[in-house]
MIBAVO-9724 format. One line per field, with one value per residue (C-alpha): residue number from 0; residue in one letter; z, y, x. Coordinates in steps of 0.1 Angstrom, whole numbers, plus 2048, in hexadecimal, padded with zeros to 3 digits. Each point is the difference from the previous one (the first is absolute). Example, Ala and Ser with C-alpha at 12.3 -4.5 7.8 and 13.67 -1.06 7.14 Angstrom:
<nodes>
pagu <- c(0, 1)
vexmar <- c(A, S)
pz <- c(84E, 7F9)
py <- c(7D3, 822)
px <- c(87B, 80E)
</nodes>
This chain:
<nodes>
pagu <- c(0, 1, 2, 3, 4, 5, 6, 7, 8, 9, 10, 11, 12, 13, 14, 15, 16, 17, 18, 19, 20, 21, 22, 23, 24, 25, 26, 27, 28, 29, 30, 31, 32, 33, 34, 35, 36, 37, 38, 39, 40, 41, 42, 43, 44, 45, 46, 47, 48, 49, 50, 51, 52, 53, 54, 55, 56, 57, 58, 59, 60, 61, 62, 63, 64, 65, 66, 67, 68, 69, 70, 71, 72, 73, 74, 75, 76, 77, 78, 79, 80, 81, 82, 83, 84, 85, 86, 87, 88, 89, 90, 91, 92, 93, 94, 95, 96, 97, 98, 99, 100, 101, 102, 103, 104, 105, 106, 107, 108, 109, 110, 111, 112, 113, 114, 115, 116, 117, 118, 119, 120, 121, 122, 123, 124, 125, 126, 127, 128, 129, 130, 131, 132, 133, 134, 135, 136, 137, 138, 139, 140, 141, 142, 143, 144, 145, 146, 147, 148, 149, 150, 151, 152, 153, 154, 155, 156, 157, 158, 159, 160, 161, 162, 163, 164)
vexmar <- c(X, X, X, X, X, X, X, X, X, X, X, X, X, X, X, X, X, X, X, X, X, X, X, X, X, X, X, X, X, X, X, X, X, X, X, X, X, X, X, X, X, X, X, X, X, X, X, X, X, X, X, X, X, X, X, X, X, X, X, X, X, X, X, X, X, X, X, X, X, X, X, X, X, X, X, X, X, X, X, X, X, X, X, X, X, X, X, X, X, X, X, X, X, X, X, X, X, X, X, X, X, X, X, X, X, X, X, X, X, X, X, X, X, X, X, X, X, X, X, X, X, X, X, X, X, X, X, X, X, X, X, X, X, X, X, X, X, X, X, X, X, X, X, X, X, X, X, X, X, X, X, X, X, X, X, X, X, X, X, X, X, X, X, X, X)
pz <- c(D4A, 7FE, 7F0, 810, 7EE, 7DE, 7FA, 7E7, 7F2, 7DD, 7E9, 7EE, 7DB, 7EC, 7ED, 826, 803, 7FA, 81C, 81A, 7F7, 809, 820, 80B, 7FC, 812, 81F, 803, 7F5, 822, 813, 7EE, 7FB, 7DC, 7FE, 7FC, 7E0, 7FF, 7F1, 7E5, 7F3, 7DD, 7F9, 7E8, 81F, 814, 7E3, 7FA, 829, 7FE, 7E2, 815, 820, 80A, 80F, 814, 7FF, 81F, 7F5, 819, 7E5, 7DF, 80D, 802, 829, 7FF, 7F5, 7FB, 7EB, 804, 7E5, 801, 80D, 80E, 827, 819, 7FD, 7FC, 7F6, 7D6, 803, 7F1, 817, 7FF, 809, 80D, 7F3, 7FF, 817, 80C, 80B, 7F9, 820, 808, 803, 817, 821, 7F1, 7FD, 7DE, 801, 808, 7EA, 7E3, 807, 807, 7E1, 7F0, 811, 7F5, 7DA, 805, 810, 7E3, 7E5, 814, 81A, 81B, 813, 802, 806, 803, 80C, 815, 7FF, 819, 807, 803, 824, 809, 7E4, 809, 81A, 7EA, 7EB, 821, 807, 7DE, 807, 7EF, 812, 7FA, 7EC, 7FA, 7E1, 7E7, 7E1, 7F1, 7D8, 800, 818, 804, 804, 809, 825, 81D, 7FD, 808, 81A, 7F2, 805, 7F6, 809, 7FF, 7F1)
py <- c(93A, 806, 7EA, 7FE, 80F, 7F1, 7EF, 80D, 7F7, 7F9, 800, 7E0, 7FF, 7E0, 7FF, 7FE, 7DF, 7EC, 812, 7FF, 7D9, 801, 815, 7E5, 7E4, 80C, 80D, 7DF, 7E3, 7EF, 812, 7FD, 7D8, 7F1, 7F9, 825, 807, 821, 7E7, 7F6, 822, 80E, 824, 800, 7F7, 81A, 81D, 7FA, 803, 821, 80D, 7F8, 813, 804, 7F8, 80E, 7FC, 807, 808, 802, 817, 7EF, 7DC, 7F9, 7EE, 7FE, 808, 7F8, 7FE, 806, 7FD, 80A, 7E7, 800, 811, 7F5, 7F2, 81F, 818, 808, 80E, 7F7, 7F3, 7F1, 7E3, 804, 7DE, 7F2, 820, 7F5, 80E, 7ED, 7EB, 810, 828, 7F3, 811, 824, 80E, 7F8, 7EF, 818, 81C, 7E3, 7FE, 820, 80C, 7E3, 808, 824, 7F2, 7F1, 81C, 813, 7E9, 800, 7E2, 808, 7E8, 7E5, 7D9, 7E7, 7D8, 7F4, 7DE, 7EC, 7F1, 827, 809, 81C, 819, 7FE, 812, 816, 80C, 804, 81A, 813, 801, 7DC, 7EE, 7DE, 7F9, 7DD, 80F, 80C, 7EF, 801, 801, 7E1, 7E4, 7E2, 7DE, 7F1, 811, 807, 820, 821, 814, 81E, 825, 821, 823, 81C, 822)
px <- c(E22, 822, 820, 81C, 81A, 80E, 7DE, 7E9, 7E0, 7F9, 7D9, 804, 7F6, 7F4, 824, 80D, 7EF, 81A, 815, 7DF, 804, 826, 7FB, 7E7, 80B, 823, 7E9, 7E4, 81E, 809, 7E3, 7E0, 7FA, 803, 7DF, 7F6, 7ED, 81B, 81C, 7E7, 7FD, 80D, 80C, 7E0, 7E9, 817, 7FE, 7D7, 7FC, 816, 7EC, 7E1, 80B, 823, 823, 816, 826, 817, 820, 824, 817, 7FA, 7F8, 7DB, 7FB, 7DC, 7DE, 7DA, 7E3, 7DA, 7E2, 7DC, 7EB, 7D7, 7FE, 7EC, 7DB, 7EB, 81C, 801, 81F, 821, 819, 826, 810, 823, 81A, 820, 80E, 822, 824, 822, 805, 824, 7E7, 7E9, 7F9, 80B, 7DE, 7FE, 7DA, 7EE, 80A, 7FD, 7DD, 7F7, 80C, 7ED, 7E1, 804, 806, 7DB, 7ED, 80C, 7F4, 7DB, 803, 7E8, 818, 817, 7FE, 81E, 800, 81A, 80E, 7F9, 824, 809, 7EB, 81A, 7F6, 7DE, 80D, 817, 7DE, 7ED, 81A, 7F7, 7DC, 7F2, 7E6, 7F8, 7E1, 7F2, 7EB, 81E, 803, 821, 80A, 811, 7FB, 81E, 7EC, 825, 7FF, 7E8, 7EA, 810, 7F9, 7F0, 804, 7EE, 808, 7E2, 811)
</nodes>
């Protein structure tokens, strides 16, 4: 998928931690409830998840806008695979609507097909119903079996999501 122009994509390294923090916290703050487990998080939690599996950075000229995360976690029942989990993906709240997501997530999925994921799984809050719709759109069906890497005992469950590659 393309960028639109001016927008680049960026293969995060641990030392960028502190900046996939930043870039975060500027997307989710005023969207993404205060009760999310993603405001609890320390660059060490953030670094040891990118050493695990990845992040992805999405850059408009030297200011980073947006960007995502995914691990290795257990697939589906039956399936001995490794697979991903796709977190904290977000774009600053002033880019939205530019066709920004989905090229963030691609590039993310890409990131963990090349590190061995047979696929991808994500959870959706449920105070956020309309991106279930956005990840529909990408190809993520909802799945009632996925077990995600952390689990916030503050909210509801999520919804959750897996995409087959």
């Amino acid at each position: 998928m393309r960028l639109p122009q001016g927008f680049r994509l960026h293969a995060a390294r641990v030392v960028d931690a502190g900046l996939v923090r930043d870039v975060m916290l500027r997307c989710w703050t005023g969207t993404v409830a205060t009760n999310s487990s993603a405001y609890r998080e320390t660059v060490e939690d953030i670094a040891g998840q990118i050493a695990r599996g990845g992040a992805v950075l999405l850059f408009s000229g030297d200011v980073a806008v947006g960007g995502g995360r995914f691990h290795p976690v257990p697939g589906p029942a039956g399936d001995r695979r490794s697979w991903a989990e796709i977190k904290r993906v977000g774009v600053a709240k002033e880019l939205r609507k530019l066709g920004l997501g989905a090229p963030l997530v691609a590039a993310l999925e890409d990131a963990a097909r090349e590190a061995g994921a047979a696929g991808v799984q994500l959870g959706v809050r449920e105070d956020q119903p309309r991106l279930v719709t956005f990840w529909e759109s990408l190809g993520y069906r909802v799945a009632d079996d996925v077990q995600l890497h952390t689990v916030n005992l503050l909210t509801p469950p999520p919804v959750t999501m897996r995409k087959w590659w």
